[in-house]
C-alpha positions in Angstrom: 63.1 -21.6 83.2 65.4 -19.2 80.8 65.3 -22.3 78.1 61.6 -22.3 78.6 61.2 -18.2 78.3 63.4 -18.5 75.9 61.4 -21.0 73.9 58.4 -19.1 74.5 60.3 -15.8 72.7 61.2 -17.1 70.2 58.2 -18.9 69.2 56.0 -15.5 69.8 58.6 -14.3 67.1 58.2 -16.7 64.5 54.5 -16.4 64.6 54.1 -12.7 64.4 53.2 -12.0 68.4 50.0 -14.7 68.2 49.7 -17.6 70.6 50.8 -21.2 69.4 48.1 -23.4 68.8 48.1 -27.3 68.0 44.1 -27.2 67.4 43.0 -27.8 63.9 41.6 -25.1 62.4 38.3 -24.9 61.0 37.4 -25.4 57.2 36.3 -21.9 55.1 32.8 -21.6 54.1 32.8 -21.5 49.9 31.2 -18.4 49.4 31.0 -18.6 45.5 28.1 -21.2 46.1 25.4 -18.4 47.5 26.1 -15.6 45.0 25.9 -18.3 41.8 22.2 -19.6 42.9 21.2 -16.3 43.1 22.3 -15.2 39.3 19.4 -16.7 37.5 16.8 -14.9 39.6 18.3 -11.6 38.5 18.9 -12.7 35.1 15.2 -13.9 35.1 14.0 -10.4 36.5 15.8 -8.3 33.8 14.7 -9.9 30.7 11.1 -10.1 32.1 11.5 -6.0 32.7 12.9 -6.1 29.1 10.2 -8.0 27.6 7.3 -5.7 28.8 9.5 -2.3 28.2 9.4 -4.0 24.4 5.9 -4.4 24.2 3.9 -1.9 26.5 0.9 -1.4 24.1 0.4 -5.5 23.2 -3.1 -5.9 23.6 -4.3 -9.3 25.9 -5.0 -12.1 23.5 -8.2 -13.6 23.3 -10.1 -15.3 20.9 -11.4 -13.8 17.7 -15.3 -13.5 16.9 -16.3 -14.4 13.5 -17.8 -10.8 13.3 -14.1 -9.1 14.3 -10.5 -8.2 12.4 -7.7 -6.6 13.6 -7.8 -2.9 14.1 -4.8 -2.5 11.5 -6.5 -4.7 9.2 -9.7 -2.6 9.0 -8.0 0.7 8.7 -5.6 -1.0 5.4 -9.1 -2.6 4.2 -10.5 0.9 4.2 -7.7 2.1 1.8 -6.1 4.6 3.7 -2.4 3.1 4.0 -0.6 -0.7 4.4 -0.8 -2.6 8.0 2.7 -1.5 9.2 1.8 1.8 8.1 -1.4 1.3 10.5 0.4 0.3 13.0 2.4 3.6 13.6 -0.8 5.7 13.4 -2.4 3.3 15.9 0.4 4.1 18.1 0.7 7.6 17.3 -3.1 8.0 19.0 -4.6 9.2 15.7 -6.8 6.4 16.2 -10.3 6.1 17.6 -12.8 3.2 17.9 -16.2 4.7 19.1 -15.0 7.9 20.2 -12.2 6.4 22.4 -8.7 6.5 21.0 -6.3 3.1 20.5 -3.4 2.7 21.0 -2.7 -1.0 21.6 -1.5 -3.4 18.8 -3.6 -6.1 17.9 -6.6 -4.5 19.3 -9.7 -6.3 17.7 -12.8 -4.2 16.5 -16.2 -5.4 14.8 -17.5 -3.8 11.5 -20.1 -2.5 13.4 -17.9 -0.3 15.4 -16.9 3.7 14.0 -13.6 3.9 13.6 -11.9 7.5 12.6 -8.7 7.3 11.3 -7.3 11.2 11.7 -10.5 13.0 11.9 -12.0 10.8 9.1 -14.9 7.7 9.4 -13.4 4.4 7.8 -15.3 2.0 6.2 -14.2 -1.5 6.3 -14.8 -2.6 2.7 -12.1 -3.5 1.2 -10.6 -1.8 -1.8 -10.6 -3.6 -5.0 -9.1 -2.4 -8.1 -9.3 -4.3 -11.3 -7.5 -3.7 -15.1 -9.0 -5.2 -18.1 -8.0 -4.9 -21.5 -11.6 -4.1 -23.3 -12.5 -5.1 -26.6 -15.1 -3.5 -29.4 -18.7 -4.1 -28.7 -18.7 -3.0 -25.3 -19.5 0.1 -23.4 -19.9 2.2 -19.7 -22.9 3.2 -20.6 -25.9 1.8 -18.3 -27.9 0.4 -21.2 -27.6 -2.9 -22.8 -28.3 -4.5 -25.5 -27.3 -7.6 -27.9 -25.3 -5.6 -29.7 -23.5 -3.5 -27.4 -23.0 -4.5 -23.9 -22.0 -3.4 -20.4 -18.6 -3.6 -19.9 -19.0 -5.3 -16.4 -20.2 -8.6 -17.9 -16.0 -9.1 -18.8 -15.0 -8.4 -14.8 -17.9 -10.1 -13.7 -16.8 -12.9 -10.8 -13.8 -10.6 -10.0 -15.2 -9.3 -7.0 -18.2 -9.2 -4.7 -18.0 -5.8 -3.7 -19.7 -2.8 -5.9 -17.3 -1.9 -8.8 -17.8 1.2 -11.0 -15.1 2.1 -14.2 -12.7 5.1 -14.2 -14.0 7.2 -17.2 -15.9 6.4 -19.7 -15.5 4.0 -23.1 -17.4 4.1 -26.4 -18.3 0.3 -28.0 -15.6 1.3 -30.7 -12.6 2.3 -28.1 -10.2 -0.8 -26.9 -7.5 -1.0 -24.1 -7.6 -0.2 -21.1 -10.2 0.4 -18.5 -9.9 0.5 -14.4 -12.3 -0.5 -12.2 -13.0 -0.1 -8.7 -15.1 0.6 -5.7 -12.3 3.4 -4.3 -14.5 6.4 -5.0 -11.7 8.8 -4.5 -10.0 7.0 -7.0 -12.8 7.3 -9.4 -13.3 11.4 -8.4 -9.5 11.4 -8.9 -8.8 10.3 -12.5 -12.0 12.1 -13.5 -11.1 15.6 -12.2 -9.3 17.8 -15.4 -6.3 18.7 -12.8 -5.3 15.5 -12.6 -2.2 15.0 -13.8 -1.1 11.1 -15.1 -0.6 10.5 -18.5 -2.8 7.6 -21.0 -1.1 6.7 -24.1 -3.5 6.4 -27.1 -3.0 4.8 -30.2 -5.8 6.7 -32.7 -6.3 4.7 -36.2 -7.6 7.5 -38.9 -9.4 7.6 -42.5 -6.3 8.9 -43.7 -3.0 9.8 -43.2 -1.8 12.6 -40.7 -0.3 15.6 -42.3 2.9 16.2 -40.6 1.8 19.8 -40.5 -1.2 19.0 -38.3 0.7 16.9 -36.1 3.0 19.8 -35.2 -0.1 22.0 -34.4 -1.6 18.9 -32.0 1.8 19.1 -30.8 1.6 22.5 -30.1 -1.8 22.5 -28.2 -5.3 23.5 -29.0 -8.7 25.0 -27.3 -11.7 23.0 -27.8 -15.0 24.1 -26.9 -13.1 26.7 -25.3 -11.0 24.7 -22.9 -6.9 24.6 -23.7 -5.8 20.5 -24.2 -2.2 19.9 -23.5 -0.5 17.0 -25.7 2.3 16.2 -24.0 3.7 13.5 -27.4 2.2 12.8 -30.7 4.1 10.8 -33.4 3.4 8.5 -36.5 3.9 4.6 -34.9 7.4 3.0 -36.6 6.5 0.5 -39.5 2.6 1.3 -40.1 0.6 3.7 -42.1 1.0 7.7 -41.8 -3.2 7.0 -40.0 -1.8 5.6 -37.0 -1.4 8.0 -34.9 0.3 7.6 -31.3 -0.7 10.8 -28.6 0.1 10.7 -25.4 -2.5 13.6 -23.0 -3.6 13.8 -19.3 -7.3 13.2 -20.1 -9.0 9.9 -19.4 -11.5 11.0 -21.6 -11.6 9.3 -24.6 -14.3 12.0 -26.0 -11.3 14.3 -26.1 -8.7 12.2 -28.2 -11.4 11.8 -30.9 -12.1 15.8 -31.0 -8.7 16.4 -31.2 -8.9 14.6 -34.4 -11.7 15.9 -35.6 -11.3 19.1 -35.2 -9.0 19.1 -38.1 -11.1 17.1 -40.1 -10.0 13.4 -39.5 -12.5 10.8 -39.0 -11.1 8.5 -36.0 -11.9 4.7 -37.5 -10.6 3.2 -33.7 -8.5 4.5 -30.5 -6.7 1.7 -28.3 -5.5 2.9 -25.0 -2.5 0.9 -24.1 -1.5 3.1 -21.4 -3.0 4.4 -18.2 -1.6 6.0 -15.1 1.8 3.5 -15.7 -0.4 0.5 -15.8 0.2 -1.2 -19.6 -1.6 -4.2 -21.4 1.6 -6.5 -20.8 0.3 -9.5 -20.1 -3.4 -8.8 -20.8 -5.1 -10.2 -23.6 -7.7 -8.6 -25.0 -10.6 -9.5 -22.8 -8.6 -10.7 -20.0 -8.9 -8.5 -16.6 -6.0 -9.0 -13.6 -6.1 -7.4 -10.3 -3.3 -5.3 -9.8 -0.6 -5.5 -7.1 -0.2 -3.3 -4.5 2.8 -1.1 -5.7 0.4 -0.6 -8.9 -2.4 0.3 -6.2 0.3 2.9 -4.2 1.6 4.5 -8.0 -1.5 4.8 -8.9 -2.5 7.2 -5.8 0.6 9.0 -6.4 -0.1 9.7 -10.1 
């Protein structure tokens, strides 16, 4: 009995106080396998949260009508700013389709809708504007004739939409002339504050005396308005009669008075500058549509 009690001690010692077992015991569950089919779910869930936090004003898709553009697309047709810039505005809420602001992207509208963009009623035409190098024989005015015809006959097929030109040209003045259907641009360049400069180059019936061109230089008041020349200067390697002067006005009735006033007799004027926009490029009689960073300078000017 004392071997056996004393078998039994010292077994309990070797095995920490716990009962001796021969049974087998059983195998441990692997518990990486439940956790690891559950990841994707999770993953699955977050990015589909991420994906509508991204895009919570994306507007359902659906086919577009013949009769319908995008609501960025009307506002940039209109004039007012680019598509991305539309975009922000959209978002902003300064939108409103018939009374009812927007703010979803991609929203489609018809041209028969009102849209007011910041207190202001668009209108979907879009904005053309069109540059072409005019040559003699030509003029703005509404009549025509054999002999002098209406400038819109060299820009014809350049556009469908109703064009008008920026100022007015005689038959005898060349260069440059802008047309467009953006009447603000039109009221713009025709106002006397306006403040872009046109380069001239003014042929006379004689040579310049370099004492006139310092009182041109200097200003003068014509028919009781103050002109400001901002350059004037004989043109390198010609004659002391041509004449380059550089003003603000787009009037081409101005450049010649200038002249005249101190008794010149203006043969021809060439604009070969307007608003930035030059005759590079542009032969004479040759129109081009101009890119859009001519289109945003020339609303800057």
């Amino acid at each position: 009995m004392n071997n056996k009690e004393g078998n039994k001690g010292s077994g309990a010692r070797s095995n920490g106080g716990r009962p001796n077992s021969n049974k087998p015991k059983p195998a441990m569950a692997k518990r990486a396998q439940g956790p690891k089919k559950a990841k994707p779910t999770r993953t699955g869930a977050v990015k589909e949260e991420v994906k509508i936090v991204k895009k919570p004003n994306q507007a359902p898709k659906r086919a577009k009508a013949a009769d319908e553009m995008r609501l960025n697309k009307y506002i940039s047709n209109s004039g007012i700013c680019s598509r991305r810039d539309a975009d922000i505005y959209i978002q902003s809420g300064n939108v409103k389709v018939n009374g009812i602001p927007v703010t979803e992207m991609g929203y489609l509208v018809k041209i028969t809708d009102v849209v007011n963009f910041d207190g202001t009623t668009l209108t979907p035409e879009k904005k053309e504007y069109i540059l072409l190098n005019k040559p003699k024989n030509f003029t703005t005015a509404l009549d025509e004739g054999q002999e002098n015809r209406n400038v819109l006959e060299l820009v014809k097929g350049s556009t469908t939409s109703k064009i008008g030109a920026v100022g007015r040209m005689d038959k005898n003045t060349t260069g440059l002339l802008l047309f467009t259907n953006d009447t603000d641009m039109i009221r713009k360049f025709t106002l006397p504050s306006q403040k872009s400069s046109k380069i001239y180059q003014v042929s006379l019936d004689k040579n310049l005396k370099f004492e006139d061109l310092e009182k041109i230089q200097k200003g003068l008041v014509l028919e009781g308005h103050r002109v400001f020349v901002e350059e004037i200067s004989y043109i390198d390697k010609e004659p002391k009669s041509e004449i380059g002067i550089k003003l603000r006005s787009s009037n081409v009735k101005v450049v010649r008075a200038i002249f005249e006033n101190f008794d010149y007799d203006v043969l021809k004027i060439d604009r070969v500058a307007f608003a930035g926009l030059t005759k590079k490029n542009l032969p004479r009689g040759e129109w081009r549509h101009l890119t859009e960073q001519e289109i945003i300078n020339l609303k800057n000017a």
